[in-house]
C-alpha positions as CSV (number, residue, x, y, z in Angstrom):
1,X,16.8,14.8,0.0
2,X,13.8,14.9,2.0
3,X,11.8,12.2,3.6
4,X,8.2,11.5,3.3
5,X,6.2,9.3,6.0
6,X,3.8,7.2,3.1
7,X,0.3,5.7,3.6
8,X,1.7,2.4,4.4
9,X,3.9,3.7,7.0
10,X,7.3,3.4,5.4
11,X,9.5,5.7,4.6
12,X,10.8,6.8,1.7
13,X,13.5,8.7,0.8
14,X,12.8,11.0,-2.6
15,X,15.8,13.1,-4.7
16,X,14.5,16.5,-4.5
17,X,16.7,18.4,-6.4
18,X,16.2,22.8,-5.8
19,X,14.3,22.2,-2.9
20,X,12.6,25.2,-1.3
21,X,11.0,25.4,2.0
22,X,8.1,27.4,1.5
23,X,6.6,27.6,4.9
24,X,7.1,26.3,8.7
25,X,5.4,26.8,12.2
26,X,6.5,24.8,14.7
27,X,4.2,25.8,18.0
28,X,2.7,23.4,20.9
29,X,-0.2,23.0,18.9
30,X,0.7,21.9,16.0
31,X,3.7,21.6,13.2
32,X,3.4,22.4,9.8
33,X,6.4,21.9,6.7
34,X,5.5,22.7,3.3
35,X,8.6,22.1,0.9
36,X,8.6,22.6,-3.3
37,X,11.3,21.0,-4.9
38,X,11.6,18.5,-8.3
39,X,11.8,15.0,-7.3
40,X,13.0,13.7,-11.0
41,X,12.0,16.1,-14.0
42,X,8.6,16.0,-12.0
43,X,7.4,19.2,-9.7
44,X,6.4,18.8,-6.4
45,X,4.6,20.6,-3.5
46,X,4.6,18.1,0.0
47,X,3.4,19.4,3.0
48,X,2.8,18.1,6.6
49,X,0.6,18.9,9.4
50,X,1.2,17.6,12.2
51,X,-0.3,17.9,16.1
52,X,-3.4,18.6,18.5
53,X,-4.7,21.2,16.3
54,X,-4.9,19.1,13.4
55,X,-6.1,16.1,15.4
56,X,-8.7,18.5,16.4
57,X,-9.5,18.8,13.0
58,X,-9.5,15.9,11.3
59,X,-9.4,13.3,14.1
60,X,-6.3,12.3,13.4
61,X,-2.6,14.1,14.8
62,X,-1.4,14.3,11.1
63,X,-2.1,15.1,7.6
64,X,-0.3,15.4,4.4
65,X,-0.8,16.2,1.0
66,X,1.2,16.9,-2.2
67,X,0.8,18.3,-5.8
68,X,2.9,17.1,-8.5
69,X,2.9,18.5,-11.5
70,X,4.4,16.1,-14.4
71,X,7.4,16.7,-16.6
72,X,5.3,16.8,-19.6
73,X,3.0,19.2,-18.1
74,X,5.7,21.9,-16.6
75,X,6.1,23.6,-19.8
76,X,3.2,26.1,-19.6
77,X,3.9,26.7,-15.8
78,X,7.9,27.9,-17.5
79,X,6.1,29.7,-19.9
80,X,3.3,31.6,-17.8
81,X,6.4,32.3,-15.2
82,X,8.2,33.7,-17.8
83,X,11.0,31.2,-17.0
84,X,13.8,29.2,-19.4
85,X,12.5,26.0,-19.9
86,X,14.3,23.3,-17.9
87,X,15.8,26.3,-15.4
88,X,14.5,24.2,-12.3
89,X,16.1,26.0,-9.9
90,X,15.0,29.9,-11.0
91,X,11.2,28.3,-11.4
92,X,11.1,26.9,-7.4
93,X,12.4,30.7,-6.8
94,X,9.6,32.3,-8.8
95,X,7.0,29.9,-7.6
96,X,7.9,30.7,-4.1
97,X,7.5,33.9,-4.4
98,X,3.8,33.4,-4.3
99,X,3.7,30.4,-2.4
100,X,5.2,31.3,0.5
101,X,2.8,31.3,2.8
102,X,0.5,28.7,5.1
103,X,-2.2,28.0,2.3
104,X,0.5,27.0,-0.4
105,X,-1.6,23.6,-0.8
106,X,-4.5,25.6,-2.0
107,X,-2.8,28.5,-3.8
108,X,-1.1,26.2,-6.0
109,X,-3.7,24.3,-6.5
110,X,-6.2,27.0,-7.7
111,X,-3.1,28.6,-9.9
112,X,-3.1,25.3,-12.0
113,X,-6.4,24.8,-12.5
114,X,-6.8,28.2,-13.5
115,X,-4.2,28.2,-15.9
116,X,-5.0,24.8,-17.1
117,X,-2.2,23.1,-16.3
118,X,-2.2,19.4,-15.7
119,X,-1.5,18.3,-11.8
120,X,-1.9,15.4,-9.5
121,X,-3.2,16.1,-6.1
122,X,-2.8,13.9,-2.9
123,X,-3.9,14.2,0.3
124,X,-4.3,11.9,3.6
């Protein structure tokens, strides 16, 4: 289970089943936690940025953004991965084999679109 800080400033607590930490810094300047994991039969990518850097940034100490990709649109991502459908846990591995890394927001994010694959995007 992981925990998400919303827009309205509660929390809630999501069922993430496989989940995956993909990247983490933790330094004086700033924090950053970027997790892939299914919350449902739904993909998801959350990250969170938090500290002076980013306040430096964007004028405010945090940010976060996410990328869910729908259950009726995770076929194609199995397929393209070369992954059983419905093998959850051996997709998150694949995925993160590529998205390991600070710009997994982005990476993921240009990886759908090019391959056509259906996503929601969120960011605040």
């Amino acid at each position: 289970m992981i925990l998400l800080n919303c827009i309205s400033s509660h929390n809630y607590e999501l069922p993430v089943e496989f989940n995956k930490q993909l990247f983490k810094l933790d330094s004086k300047a700033i924090r950053v936690t970027i997790n892939l994991g299914f919350d449902g039969e739904d993909l998801k990518l959350d990250g969170y940025d938090i500290g002076k850097t980013v306040g430096d940034m964007w004028g405010d100490s945090d940010y976060e953004y996410s990328i869910t990709v729908e259950s009726e649109n995770l076929n194609k991502l199995y397929e393209l991965n070369k992954v059983e459908i419905g093998n959850k846990k051996k997709l998150i591995s694949t995925l993160s084999k590529f998205l390991s890394l600070n710009e997994a927001y982005t990476v993921f994010h240009d990886y759908l679109k090019d391959n056509n694959i259906i996503f929601k995007a969120f960011a605040y």
